[in-house]
C-alpha positions, 0 to 999 in steps of 0.5 A: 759838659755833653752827656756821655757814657761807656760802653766795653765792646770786643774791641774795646773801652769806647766812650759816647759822647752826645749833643743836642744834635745827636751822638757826636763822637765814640772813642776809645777810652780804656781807663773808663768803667763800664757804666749802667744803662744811659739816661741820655735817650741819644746815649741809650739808642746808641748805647743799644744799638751797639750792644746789638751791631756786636750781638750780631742783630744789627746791620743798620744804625738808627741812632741821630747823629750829630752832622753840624760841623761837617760841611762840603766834602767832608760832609759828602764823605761821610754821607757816601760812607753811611751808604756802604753796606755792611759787609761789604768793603769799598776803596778810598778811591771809590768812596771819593768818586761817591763823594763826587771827587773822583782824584781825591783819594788821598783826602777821602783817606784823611777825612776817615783818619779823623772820623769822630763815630767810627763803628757808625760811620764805618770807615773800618769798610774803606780799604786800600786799592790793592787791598791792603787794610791801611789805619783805623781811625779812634785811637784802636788800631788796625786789629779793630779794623780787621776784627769788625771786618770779620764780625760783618763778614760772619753774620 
């Protein structure tokens, strides 16, 4: 069984889950308590640097992530998106053309339906192209899309 732990941020219940790779997943979980402090160190830097994103004292995540199952454009996908700064809000569209798939908006659109960490890979900052904020992955809906939209803008 992988190491996890809870954690209750403004946008909810979320529960990290960690591999020998590094942090594999955050979902939201609102049957879960809150738990202490990690002993897992992937859990614990995670577990800290979120706690700091939400403070308001963190823009970039350090924590390792756990990258085996993404290949090909997935892989891309994802890797384009940690390079979106925070704050800022890119479209579907752009994110496939820094994956280098220009067309592929739509699959750029279902890859970030299924990602496994958001917050860290902050698929909240892909937008539609007229500016419309479409779903938000993990279960929380579009109000912890607009929510970690506003906390960034305000810092």
């Amino acid at each position: 069984m992988s190491p996890c732990c809870y954690l209750d941020t403004p946008v909810g219940m979320i529960r990290l889950v960690a591999s020998e790779q590094g942090l594999h997943s955050i979902a939201w979980d609102e049957g879960a308590g809150i738990d202490p402090e990690p002993d897992n160190p992937c859990l614990l830097l995670a577990w800290q640097e979120l706690r700091m994103y939400f403070a308001g004292k963190l823009r970039t995540f350090t924590v390792p992530i756990d990258i085996s199952r993404w290949q090909g454009f997935t892989a891309q996908v994802y890797s384009a998106l940690r390079a979106v700064p925070y704050g800022e809000t890119i479209t579907y569209r752009e994110l496939a053309r820094r994956a280098g798939q220009p067309a592929a908006a739509r699959a750029v659109g279902g890859i970030m339906a299924r990602n496994p960490l958001p917050i860290i890979l902050p698929c909240h900052r892909v937008i539609a192209a007229n500016g419309a904020l479409t779903g938000y992955s993990g279960g929380a809906g579009i109000a912890a899309k607009i929510f970690l939209l506003h906390h960034e803008k305000a810092a």
